[in-house]
C-alpha positions as CSV (number, residue, x, y, z in Angstrom):
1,X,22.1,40.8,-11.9
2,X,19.3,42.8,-10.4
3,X,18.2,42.8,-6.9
4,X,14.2,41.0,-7.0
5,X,12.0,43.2,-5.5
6,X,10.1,40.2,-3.6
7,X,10.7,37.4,-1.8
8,X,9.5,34.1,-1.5
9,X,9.3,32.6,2.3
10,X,7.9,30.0,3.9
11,X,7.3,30.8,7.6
12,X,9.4,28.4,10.2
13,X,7.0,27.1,13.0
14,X,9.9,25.7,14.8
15,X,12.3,28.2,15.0
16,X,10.8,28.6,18.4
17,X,8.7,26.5,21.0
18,X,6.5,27.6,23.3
19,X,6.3,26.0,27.1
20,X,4.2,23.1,26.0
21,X,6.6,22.5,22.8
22,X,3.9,23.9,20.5
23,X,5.7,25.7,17.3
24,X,5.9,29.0,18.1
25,X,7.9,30.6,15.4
26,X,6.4,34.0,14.3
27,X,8.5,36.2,12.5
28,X,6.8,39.4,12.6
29,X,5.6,41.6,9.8
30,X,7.8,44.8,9.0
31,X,5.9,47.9,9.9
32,X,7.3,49.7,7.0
33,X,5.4,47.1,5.1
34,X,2.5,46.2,7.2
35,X,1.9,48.8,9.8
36,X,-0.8,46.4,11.9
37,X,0.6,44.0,14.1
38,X,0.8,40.5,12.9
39,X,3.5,37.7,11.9
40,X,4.7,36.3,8.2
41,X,2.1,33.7,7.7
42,X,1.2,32.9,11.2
43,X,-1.9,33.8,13.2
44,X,-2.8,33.3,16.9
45,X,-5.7,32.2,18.4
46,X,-6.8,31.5,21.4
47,X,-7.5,27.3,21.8
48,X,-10.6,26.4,23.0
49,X,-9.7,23.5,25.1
50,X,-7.2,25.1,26.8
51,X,-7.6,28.4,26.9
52,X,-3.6,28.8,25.8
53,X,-3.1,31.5,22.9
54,X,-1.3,29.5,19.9
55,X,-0.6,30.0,16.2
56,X,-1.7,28.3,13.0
57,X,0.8,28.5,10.3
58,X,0.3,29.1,6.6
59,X,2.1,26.4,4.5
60,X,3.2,29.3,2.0
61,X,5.1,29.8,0.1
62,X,4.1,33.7,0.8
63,X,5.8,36.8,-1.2
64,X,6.7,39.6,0.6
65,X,8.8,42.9,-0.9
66,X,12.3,43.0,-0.6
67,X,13.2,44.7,2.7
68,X,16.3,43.9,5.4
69,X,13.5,43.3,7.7
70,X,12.4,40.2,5.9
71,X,16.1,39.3,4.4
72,X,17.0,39.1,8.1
73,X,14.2,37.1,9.1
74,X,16.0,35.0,6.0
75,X,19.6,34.3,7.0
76,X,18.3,34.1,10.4
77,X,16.5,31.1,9.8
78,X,13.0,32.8,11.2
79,X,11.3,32.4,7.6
80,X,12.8,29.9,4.8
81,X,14.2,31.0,1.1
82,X,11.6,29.3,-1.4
83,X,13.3,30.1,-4.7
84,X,16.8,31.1,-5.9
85,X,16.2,34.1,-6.5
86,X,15.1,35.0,-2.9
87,X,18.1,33.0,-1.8
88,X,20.7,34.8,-3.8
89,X,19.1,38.4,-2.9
90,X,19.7,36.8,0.8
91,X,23.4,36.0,0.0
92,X,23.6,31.7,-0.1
93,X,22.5,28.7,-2.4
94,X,18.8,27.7,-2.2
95,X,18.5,24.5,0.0
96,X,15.4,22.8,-0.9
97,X,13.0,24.3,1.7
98,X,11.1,21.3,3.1
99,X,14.5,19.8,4.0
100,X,14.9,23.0,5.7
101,X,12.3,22.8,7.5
102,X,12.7,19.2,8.7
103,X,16.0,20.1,9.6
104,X,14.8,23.0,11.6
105,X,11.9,20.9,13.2
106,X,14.7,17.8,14.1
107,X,16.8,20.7,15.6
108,X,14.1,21.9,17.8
109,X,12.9,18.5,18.7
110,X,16.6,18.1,19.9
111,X,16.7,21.4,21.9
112,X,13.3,20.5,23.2
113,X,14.7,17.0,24.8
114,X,18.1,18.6,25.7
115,X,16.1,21.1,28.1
116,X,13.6,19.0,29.4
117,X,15.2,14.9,29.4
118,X,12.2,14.2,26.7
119,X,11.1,14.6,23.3
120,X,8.3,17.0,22.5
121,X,4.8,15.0,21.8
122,X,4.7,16.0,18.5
123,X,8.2,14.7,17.3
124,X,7.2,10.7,17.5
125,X,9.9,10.0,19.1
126,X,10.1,7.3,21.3
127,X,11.7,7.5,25.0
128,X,14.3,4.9,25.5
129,X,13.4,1.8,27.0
130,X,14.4,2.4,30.6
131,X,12.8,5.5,30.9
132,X,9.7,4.2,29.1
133,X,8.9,1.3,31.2
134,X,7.6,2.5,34.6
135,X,7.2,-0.9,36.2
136,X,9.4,-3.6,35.5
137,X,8.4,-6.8,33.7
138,X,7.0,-9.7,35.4
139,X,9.4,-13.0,34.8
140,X,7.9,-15.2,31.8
141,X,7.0,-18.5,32.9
């Protein structure tokens, strides 16, 4: 079978956080495809409230041509397969990629709370009860 000569990614926010827990992501563009600086459907912005440079993140899918640049952004879980044939020029089975990106946003929620004895604001998670409750209860009467 012949190799495509494009691929099909969705960007992964949450292959990395930054220090407030904000996705953080970014794979960057291969400069022998896009010479300017930049990231596979990220951008970054400066946030007006805080000041704090962030990214927005394109909800893709996004083709890109075939190079090991973006293959390895691929199998390194960076950016996400979104057809088979991207995933076979890449070497595995296509995984639905929205499961692949919950699985990689659970994973960083996880790694997030292992680091820092909480979960990141954006997961929803709830801290457990004894660490929730900051005063005790007052005795029913």
């Amino acid at each position: 079978m012949p190799q495509a000569t494009t691929l099909d990614v969705y960007p992964n926010p949450y292959a990395a956080l930054d220090a407030k827990a904000r996705p953080s992501g970014a794979f960057p563009w291969d400069p022998a495809h896009k010479p300017e600086r930049g990231h596979v459907g990220a951008s970054r912005r400066v946030c007006e409230k805080t000041g704090d440079l962030v990214f927005d993140f394109d909800d893709g899918p996004l083709t890109l041509p075939n190079t090991i640049h973006y293959r390895r952004g691929i199998q390194s879980g960076q950016l996400v397969a979104a057809d088979v044939a991207t995933a076979d020029a890449c070497g595995f089975a296509l995984d639905d990629p929205k499961a692949v990106l919950d699985a990689a946003k659970t994973e960083a929620a996880k790694r997030w709370s292992d680091q820092h004895g909480q979960p990141p604001p954006w997961s929803g998670a709830q801290l457990p009860l004894e660490v929730a409750m900051t005063k005790p209860r007052k005795e029913m009467k």
